[in-house]
TIVO-484179 format. One record per atom (N, C-alpha, C): residue in one letter; x, z, y. Coordinates in steps of 0.1 Angstrom, whole numbers, plus 2048, in hexadecimal, padded with zeros to 3 digits. Example, Ala and Ser with C-alpha at 12.3 -4.5 7.8 and 13.67 -1.06 7.14 Angstrom:
! residues 2
<a; <884; 84E; 7C7>>
<a; <87B; 84E; 7D3>>
<a; <884; 84E; 7DF>>
<s; <880; 847; 7EA>>
<s; <889; 847; 7F5>>
<s; <881; 84F; 800>>
//
This chain:
! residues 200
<x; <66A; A5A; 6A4>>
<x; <670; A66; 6AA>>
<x; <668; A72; 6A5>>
<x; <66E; A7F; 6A1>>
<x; <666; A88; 69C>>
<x; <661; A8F; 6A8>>
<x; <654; A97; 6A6>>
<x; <64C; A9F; 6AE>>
<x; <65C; AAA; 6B6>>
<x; <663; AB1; 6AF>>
<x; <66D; AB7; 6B4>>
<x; <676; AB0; 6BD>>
<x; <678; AA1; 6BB>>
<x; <682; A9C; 6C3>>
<x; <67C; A95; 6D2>>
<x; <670; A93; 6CC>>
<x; <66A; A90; 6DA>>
<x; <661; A9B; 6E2>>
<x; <663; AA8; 6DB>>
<x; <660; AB3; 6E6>>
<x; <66F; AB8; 6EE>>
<x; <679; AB7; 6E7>>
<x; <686; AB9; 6EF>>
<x; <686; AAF; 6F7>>
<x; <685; AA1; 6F4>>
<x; <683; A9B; 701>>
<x; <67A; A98; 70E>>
<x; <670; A9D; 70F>>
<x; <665; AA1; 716>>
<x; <667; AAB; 71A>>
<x; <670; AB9; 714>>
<x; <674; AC2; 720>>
<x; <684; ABF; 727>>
<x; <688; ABA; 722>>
<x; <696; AB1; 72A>>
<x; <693; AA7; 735>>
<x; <686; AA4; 730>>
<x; <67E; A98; 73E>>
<x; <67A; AA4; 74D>>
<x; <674; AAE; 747>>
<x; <66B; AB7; 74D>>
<x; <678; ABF; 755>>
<x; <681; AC3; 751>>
<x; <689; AC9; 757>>
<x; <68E; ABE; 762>>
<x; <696; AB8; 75E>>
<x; <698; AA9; 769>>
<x; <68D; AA7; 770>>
<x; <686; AA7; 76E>>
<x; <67B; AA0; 77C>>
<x; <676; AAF; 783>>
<x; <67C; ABA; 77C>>
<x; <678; AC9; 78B>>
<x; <685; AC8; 78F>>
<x; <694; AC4; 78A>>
<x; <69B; AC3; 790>>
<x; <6A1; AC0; 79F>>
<x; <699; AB0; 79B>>
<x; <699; AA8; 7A7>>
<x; <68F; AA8; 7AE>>
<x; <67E; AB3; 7AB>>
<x; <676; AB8; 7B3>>
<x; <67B; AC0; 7BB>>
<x; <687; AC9; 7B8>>
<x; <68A; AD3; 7BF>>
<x; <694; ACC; 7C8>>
<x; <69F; AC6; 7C6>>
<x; <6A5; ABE; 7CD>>
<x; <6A3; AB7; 7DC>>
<x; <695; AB1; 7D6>>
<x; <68B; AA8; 7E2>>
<x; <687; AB7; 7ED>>
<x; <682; ABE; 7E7>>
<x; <679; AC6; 7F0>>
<x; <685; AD2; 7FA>>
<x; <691; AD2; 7F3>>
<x; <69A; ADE; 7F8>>
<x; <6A4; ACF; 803>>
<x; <6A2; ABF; 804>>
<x; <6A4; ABC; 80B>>
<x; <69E; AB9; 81A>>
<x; <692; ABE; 817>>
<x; <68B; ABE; 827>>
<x; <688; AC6; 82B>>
<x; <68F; AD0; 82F>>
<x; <689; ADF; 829>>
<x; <695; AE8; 83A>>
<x; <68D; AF2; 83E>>
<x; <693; AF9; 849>>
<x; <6A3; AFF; 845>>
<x; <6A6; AFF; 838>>
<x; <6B3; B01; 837>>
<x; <6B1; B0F; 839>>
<x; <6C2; B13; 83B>>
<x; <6C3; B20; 836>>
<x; <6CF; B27; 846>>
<x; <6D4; B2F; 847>>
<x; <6DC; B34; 850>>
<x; <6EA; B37; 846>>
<x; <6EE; B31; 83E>>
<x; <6F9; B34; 835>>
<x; <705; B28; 83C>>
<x; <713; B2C; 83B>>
<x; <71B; B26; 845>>
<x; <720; B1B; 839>>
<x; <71C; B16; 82D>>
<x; <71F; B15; 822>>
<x; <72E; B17; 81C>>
<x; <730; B23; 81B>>
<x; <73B; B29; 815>>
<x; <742; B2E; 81B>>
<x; <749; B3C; 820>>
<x; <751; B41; 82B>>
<x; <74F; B44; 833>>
<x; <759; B4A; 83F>>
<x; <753; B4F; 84A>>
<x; <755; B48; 853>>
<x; <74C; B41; 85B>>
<x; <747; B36; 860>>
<x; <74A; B3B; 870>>
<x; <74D; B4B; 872>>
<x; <747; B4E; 880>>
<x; <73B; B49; 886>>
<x; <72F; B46; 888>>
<x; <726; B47; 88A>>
<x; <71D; B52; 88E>>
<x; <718; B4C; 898>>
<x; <70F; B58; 89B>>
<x; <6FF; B57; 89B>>
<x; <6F5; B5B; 88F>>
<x; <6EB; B56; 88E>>
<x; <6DF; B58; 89E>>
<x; <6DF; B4F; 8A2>>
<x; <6D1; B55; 8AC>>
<x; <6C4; B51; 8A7>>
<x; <6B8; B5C; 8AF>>
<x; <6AF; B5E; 8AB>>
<x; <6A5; B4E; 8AA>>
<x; <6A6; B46; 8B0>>
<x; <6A5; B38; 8B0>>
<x; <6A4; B32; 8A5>>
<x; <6AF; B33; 89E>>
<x; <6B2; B2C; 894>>
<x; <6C0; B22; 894>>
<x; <6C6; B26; 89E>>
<x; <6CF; B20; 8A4>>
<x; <6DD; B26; 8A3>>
<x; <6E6; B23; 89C>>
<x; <6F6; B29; 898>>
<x; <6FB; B23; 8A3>>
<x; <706; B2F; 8A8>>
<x; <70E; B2A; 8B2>>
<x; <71D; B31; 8B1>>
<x; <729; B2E; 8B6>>
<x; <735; B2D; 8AE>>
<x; <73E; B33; 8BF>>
<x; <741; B3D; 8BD>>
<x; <74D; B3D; 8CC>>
<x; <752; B35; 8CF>>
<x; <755; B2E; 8DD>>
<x; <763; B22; 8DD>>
<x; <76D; B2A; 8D7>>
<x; <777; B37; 8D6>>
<x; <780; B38; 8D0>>
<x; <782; B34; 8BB>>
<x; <776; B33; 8B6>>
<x; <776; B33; 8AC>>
<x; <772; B26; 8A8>>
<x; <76C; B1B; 8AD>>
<x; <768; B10; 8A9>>
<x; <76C; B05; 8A0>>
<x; <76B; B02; 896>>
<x; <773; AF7; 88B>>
<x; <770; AEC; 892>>
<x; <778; AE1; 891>>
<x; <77A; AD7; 890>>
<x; <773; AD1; 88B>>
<x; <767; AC5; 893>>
<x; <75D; ABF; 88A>>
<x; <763; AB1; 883>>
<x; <75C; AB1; 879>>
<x; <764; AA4; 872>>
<x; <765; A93; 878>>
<x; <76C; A8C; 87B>>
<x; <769; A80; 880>>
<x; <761; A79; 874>>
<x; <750; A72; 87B>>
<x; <747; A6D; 873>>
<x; <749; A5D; 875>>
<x; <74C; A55; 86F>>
<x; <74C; A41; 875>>
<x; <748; A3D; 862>>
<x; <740; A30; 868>>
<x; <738; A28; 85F>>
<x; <72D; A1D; 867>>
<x; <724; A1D; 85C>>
<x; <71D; A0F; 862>>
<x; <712; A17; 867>>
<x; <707; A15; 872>>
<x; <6FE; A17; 876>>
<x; <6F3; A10; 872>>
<x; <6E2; A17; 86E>>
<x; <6D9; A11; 869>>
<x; <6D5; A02; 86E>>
<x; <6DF; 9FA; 87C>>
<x; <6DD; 9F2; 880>>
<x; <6E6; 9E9; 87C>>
<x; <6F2; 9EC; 874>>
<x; <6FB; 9E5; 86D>>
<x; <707; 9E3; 878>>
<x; <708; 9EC; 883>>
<x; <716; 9F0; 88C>>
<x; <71B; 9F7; 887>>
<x; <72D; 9F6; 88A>>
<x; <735; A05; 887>>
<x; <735; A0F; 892>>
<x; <734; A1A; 88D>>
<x; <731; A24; 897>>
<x; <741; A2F; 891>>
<x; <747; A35; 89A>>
<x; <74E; A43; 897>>
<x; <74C; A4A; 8A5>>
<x; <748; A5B; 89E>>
<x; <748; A63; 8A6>>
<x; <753; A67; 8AD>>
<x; <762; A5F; 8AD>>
<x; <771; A60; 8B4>>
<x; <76B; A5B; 8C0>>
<x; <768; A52; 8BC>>
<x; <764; A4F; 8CF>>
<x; <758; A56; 8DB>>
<x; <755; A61; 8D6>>
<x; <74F; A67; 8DE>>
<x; <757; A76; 8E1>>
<x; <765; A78; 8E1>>
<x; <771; A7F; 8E4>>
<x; <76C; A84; 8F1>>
<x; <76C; A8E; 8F6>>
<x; <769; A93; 905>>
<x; <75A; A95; 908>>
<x; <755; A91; 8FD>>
<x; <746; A95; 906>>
<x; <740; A9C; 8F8>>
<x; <730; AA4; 8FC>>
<x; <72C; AAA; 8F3>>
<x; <725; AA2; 8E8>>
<x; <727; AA5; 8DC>>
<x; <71E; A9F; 8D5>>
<x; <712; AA0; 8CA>>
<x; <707; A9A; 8CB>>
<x; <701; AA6; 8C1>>
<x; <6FF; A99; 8B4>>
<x; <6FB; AA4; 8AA>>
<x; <6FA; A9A; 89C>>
<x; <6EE; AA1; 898>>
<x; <6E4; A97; 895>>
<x; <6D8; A9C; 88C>>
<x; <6D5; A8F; 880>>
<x; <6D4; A99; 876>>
<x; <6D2; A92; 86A>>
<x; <6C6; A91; 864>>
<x; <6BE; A8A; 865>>
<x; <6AF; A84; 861>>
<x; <6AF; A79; 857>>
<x; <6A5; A7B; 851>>
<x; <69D; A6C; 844>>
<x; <695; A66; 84D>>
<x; <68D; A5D; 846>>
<x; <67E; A5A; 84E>>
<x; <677; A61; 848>>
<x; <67A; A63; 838>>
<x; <66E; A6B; 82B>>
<x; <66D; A78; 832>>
<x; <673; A81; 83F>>
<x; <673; A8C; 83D>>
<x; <66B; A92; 847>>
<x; <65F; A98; 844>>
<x; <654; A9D; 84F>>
<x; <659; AA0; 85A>>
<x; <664; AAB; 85B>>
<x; <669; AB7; 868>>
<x; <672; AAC; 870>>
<x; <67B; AA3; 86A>>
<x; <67F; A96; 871>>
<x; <675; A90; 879>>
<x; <66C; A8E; 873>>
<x; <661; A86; 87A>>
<x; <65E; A8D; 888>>
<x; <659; A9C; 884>>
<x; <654; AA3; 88F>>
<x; <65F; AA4; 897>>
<x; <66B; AA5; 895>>
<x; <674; AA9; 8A4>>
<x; <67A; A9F; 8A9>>
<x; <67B; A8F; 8A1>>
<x; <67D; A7F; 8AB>>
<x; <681; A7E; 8B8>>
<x; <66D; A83; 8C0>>
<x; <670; A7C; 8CD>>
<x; <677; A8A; 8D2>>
<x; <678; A94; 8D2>>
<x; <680; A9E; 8D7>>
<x; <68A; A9B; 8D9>>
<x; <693; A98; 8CD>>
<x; <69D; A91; 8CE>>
<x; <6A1; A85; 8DB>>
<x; <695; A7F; 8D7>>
<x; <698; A73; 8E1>>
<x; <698; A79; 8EB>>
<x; <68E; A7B; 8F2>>
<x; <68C; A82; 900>>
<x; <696; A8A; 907>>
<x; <69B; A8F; 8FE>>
<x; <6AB; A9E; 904>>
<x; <6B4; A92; 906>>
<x; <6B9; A8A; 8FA>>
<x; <6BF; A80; 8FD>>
<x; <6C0; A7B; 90B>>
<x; <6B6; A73; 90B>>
<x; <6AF; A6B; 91D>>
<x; <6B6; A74; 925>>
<x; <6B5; A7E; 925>>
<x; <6B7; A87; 92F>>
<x; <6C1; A88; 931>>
<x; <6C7; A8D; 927>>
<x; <6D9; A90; 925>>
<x; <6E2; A88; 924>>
<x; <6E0; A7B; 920>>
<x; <6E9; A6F; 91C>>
<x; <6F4; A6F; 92C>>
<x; <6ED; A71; 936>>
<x; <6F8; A6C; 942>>
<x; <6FF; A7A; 946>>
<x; <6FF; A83; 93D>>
<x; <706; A90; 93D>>
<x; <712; A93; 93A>>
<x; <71A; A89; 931>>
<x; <71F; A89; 928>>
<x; <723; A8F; 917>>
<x; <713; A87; 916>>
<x; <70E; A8E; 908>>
<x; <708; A81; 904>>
<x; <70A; A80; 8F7>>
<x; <70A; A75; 8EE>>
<x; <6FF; A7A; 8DE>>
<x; <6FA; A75; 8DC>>
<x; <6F4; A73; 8D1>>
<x; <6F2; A6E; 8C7>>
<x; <6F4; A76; 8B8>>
<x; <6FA; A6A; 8AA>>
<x; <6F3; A6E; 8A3>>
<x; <6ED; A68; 89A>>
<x; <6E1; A6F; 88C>>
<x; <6E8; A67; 880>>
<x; <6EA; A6D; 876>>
<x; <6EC; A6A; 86A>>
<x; <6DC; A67; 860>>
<x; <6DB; A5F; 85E>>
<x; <6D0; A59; 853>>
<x; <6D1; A5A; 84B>>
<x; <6CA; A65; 841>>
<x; <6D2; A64; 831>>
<x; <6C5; A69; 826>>
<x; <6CA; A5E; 81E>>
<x; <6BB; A65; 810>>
<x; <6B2; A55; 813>>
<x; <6B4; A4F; 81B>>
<x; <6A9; A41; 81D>>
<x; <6B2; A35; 815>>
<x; <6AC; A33; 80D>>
<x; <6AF; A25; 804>>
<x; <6B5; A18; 809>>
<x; <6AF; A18; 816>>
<x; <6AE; A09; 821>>
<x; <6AC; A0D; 82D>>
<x; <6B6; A06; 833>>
<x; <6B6; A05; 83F>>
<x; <6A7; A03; 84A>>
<x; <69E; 9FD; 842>>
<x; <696; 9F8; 846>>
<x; <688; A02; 84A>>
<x; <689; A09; 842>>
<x; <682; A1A; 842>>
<x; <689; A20; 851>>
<x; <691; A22; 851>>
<x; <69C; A2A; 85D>>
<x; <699; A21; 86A>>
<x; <69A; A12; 867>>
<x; <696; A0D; 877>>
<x; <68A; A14; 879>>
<x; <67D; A10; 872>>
<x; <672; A11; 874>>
<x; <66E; A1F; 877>>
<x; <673; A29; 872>>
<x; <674; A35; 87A>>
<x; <678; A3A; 886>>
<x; <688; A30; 88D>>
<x; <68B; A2C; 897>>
<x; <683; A2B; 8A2>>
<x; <67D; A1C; 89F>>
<x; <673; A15; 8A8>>
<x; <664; A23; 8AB>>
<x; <660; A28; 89F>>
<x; <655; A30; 8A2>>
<x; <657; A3B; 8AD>>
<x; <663; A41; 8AB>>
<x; <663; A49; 8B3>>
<x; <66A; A4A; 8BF>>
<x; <66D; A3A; 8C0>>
<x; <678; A31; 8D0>>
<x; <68A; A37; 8CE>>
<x; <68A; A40; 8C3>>
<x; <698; A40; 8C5>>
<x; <6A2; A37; 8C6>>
<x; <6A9; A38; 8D2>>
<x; <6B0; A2F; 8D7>>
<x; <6C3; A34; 8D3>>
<x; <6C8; A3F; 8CF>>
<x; <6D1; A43; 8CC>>
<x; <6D8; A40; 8BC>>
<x; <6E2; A3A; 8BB>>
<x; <6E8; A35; 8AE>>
<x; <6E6; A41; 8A0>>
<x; <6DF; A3C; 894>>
<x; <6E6; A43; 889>>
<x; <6EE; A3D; 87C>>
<x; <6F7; A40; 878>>
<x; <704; A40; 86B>>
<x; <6F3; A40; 862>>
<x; <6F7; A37; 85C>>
<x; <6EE; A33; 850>>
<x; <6F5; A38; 846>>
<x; <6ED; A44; 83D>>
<x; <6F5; A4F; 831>>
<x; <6EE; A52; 829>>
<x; <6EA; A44; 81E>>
<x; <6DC; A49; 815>>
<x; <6E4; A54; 80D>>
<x; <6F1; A58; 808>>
<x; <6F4; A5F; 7FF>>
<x; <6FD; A6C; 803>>
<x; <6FB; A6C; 811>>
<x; <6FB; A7B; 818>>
<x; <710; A7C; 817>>
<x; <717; A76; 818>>
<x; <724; A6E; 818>>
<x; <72C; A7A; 824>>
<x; <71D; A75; 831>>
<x; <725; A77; 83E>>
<x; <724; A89; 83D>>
<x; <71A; A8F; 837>>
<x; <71A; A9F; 837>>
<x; <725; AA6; 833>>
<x; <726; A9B; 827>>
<x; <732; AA2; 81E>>
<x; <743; AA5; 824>>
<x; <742; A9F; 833>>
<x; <74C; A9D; 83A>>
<x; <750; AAC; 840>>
<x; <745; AB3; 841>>
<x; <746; AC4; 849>>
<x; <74C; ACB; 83F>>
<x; <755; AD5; 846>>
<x; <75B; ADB; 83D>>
<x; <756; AE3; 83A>>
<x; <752; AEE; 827>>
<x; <74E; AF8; 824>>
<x; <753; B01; 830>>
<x; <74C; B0F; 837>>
<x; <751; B15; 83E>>
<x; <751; B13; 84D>>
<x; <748; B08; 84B>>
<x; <74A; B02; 861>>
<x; <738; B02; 85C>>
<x; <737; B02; 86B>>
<x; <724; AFD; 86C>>
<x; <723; AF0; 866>>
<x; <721; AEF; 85D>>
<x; <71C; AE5; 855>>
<x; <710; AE0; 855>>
<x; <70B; AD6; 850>>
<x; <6FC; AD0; 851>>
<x; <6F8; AD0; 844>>
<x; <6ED; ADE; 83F>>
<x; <6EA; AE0; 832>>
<x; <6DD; AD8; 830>>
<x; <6D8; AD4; 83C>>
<x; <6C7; AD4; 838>>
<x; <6C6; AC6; 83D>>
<x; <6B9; AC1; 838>>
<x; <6B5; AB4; 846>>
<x; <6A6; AB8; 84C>>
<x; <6A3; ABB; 853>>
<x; <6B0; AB5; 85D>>
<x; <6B9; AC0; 862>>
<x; <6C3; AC1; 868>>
<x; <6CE; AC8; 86F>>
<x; <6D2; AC0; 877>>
<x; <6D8; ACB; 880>>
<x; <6DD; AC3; 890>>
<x; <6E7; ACB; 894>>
<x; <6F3; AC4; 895>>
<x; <703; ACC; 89C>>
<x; <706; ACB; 8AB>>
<x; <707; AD2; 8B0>>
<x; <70D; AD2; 8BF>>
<x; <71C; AD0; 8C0>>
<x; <724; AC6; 8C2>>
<x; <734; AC5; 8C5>>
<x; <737; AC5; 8D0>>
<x; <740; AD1; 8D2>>
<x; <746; AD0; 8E0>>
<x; <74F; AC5; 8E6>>
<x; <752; AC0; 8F4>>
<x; <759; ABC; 8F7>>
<x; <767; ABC; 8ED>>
<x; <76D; AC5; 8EA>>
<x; <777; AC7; 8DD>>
<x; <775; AC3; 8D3>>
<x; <76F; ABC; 8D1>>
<x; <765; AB6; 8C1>>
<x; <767; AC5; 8B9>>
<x; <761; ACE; 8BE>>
<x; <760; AD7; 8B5>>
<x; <751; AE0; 8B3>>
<x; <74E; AE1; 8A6>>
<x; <742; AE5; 8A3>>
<x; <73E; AF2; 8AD>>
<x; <736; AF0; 8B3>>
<x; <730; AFC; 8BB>>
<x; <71F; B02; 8B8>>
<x; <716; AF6; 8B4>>
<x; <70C; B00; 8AF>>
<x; <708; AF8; 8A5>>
<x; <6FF; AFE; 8A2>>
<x; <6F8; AF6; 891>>
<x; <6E7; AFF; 890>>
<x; <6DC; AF2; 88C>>
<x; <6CE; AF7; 88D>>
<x; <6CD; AF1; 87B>>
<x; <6C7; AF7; 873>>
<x; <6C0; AF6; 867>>
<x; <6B2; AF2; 866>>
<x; <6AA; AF0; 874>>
<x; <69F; AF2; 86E>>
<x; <69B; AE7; 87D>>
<x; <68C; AE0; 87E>>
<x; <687; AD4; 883>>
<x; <68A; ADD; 891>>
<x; <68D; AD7; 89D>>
<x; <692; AD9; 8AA>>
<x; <684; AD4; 8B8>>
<x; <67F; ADD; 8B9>>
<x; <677; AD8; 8C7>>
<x; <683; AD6; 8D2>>
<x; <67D; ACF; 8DC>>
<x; <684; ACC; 8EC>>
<x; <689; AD6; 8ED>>
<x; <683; AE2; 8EE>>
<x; <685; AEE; 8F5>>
<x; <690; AF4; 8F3>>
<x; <690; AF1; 8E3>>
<x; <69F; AFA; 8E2>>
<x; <6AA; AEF; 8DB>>
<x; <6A6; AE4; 8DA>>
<x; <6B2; ADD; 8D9>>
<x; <6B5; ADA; 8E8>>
<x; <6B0; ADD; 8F3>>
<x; <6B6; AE0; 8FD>>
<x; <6BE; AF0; 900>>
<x; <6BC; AF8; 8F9>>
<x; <6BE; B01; 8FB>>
<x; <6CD; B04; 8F0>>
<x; <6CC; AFD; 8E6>>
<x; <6D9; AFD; 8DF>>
<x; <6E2; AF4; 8E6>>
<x; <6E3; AE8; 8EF>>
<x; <6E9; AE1; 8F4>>
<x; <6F2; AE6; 903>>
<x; <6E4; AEF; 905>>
<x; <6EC; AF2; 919>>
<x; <6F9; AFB; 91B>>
<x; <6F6; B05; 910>>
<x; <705; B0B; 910>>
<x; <713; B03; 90D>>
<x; <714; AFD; 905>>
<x; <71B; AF2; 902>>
<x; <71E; AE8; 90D>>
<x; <717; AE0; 912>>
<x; <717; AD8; 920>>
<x; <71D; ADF; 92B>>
<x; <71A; AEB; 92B>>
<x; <71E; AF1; 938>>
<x; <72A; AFA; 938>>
<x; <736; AF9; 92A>>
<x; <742; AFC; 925>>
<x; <749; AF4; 931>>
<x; <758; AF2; 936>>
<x; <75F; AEF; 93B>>
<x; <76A; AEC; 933>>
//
C-alpha cells in the first residue's frame, strides 16, 4: 500500500472514530429544549421542564414490545391513567444518578393512578439492564430498545425524547403533556408529574 493510500485511510479511520465519539458523548448528554422540528407548542420552564396546554397536546404514540425481562409490555394498556416514560442505558452516568428518584416517586405514586415505563436503549444485553435494575431496586417494567426503535415512534413536532435520559409525562388522554431532557431529581420529577395527576 502506498504512503498516500494509507494516509487517506488513517484519516477515513480518524474521522469515523470522532464520528462515533461524538455520537456516544451527544447520547448522554442534558439534551437540548428543541421540539425536534415544528411547532410543538411547548412551553419551556425554568426547570428544564416542557410543558404542553391540555388544549394543544399530541397524541403519544402507543409503545408494545419485549421487556428487559423477556415479557410483552404495551403502553395501550395503561389508557386512563398517567403515564410517565423515561429512557435510560446502564452506560449512562445521569441515568444512574436519577434511578432511585425514579423509584421512589414511583412507590409513592403507583396507587395514584400513575404507572411507570422506561425504555432501555443503547445496552447490547439484557443482562447489563437487569443489573442496573437490581442496583437501584427498580421495580417498574422497561421495553428493551438497544437500537432506540421505540424513540423513533414520537412524532417530529410533539415532545419527543431527544436525549438519554428523557422522561414524558402522558396524560390520562395518552397525550404528551410534559417532557424533561436532562437527569431528573425527586423534586421535580415530582413537580413535573403533580399538575398532570391533578387534571380531571
Amino acid at each position: 500500500m502506498s504512503a498516500a493510500r494509507r494516509a487517506r485511510s488513517r484519516t477515513a479511520l480518524l474521522t469515523t472514530a470522532a464520528a462515533v465519539a461524538a455520537l456516544t458523548l451527544s447520547a448522554c448528554s442534558s439534551g437540548g429544549t428543541s421540539g425536534g422540528g415544528g411547532d410543538t407548542g411547548f412551553v419551556p420552564g425554568d426547570n428544564g421542564i416542557d410543558t404542553v396546554a391540555q388544549d394543544k397536546r399530541a397524541v403519544a404514540p402507543v409503545l408494545s414490545g419485549e421487556t428487559i425481562d423477556g415479557k410483552q409490555l404495551t403502553t395501550a394498556d395503561t389508557k386512563g391513567k398517567v403515564l410517565v416514560i423515561n429512557v435510560w442505558g446502564s452506560w449512562c452516568p445521569p441515568c444512574r444518578a436519577e434511578a432511585k428518584n425514579f423509584q421512589t416517586v414511583y412507590d409513592d405514586v403507583k396507587g395514584q393512578g400513575v404507572e411507570f415505563v422506561g425504555i432501555n436503549t443503547r445496552d447490547t444485553n439484557t443482562t447489563v439492564a437487569k443489573a442496573f435494575e437490581k442496583e437501584f431496586g427498580i421495580t417498574y417494567p422497561s421495553l428493551y430498545d438497544p437500537t432506540g426503535k421505540q424513540m423513533l415512534r414520537f412524532k417530529k413536532g410533539t415532545l419527543n425524547p431527544q436525549a438519554i435520559p428523557s422522561t414524558l409525562v402522558i396524560d390520562r388522554k395518552g397525550r404528551l403533556a410534559a417532557r424533561a431532557l436532562t437527569p431528573l431529581s425527586e423534586e421535580t420529577l415530582r413537580s413535573m408529574l403533580k399538575p398532570v395527576l391533578a387534571e380531571k
